[in-house]
LOROLUM-813640 format. One line per 4 residues: their letters; for each residue x, y, z of N, C-alpha, C. Coordinates in Angstrom, 3 decimals, always signed. Example, Ala and Ser with C-alpha at 12.3 -4.5 7.8 and 13.67 -1.06 7.14 Angstrom:
// LOROLUM-813640
as = +13.190 -5.690 +7.800 +12.300 -4.500 +7.800 +13.200 -3.300 +7.800  +12.850 -2.250 +7.080 +13.670 -1.060 +7.140 +12.900 +0.030 +7.870
// end
This chain:
// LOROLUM-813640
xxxx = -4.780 +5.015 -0.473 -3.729 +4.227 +0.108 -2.697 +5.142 +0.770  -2.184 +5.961 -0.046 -1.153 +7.378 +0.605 -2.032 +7.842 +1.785  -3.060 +7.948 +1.853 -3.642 +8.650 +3.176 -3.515 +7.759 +4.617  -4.009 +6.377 +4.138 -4.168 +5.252 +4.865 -2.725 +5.323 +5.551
xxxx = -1.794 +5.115 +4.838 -0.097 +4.959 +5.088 +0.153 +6.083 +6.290  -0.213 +7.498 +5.319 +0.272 +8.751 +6.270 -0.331 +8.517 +7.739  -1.605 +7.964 +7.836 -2.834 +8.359 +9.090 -1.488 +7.611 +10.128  -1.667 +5.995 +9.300 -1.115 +4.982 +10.470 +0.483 +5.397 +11.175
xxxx = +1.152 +5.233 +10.220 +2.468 +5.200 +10.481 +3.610 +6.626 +9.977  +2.682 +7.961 +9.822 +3.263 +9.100 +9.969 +4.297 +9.393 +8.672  +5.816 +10.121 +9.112 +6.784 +9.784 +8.288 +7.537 +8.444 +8.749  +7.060 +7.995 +9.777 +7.806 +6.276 +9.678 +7.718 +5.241 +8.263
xxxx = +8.518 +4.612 +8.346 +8.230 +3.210 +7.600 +7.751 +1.951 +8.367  +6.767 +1.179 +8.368 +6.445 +0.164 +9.172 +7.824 -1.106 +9.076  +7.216 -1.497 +10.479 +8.852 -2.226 +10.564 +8.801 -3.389 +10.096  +7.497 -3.883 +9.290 +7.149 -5.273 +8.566 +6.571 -4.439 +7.053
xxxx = +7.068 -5.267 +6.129 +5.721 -5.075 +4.963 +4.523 -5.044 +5.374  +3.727 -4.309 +4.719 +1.809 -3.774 +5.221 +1.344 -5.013 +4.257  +0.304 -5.718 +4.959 -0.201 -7.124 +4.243 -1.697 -5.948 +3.877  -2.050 -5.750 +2.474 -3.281 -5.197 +1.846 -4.120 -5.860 +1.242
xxxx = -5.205 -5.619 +2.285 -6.491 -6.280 +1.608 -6.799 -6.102 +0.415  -7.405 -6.846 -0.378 -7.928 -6.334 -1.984 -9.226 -6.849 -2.125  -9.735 -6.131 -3.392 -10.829 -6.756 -3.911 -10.968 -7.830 -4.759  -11.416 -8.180 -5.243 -11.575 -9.020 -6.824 -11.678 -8.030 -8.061
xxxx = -11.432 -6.781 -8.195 -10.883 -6.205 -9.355 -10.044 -6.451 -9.917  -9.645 -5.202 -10.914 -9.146 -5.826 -12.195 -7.717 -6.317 -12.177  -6.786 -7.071 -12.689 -5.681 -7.405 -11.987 -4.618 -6.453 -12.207  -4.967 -5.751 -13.354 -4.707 -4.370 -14.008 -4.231 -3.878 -13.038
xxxx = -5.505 -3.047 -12.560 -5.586 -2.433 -11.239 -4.573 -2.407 -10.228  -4.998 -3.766 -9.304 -4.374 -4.545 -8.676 -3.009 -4.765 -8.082  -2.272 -4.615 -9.746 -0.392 -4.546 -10.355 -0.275 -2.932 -10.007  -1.059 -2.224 -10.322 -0.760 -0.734 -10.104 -0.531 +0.085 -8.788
xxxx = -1.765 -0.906 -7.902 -1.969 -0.395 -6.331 -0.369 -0.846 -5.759  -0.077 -2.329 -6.421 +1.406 -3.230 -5.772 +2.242 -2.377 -5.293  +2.646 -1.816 -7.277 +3.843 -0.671 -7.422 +3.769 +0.468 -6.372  +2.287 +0.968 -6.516 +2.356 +2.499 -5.661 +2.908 +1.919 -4.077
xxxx = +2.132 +1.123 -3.662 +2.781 +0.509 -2.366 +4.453 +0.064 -2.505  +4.771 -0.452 -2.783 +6.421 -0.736 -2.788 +6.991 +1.053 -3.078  +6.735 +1.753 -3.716 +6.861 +3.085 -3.904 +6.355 +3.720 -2.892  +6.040 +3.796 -1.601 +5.715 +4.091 -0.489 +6.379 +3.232 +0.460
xx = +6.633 +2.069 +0.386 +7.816 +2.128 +1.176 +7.010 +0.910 +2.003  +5.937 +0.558 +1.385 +4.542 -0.451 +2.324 +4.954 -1.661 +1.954
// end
């Protein structure tokens, strides 16, 4: 996801929230990817 972020939008912040596709994994998971994204700034 950090790579994905860096490729697209550099040291910018996108000027909308990033809408992220998911899987049907675990929701565990899921809650964890959320955080790292809001902690990136996505």
């Amino acid at each position: 996801m950090l790579g994905a972020v860096e490729r697209r939008f550099g040291n910018e912040l996108p000027a909308s929230p990033v809408e992220w596709l998911t899987d049907n994994g675990s929701c565990y998971r899921a809650n964890e990817t959320r955080q790292f994204a809001r902690m990136l700034g996505a």
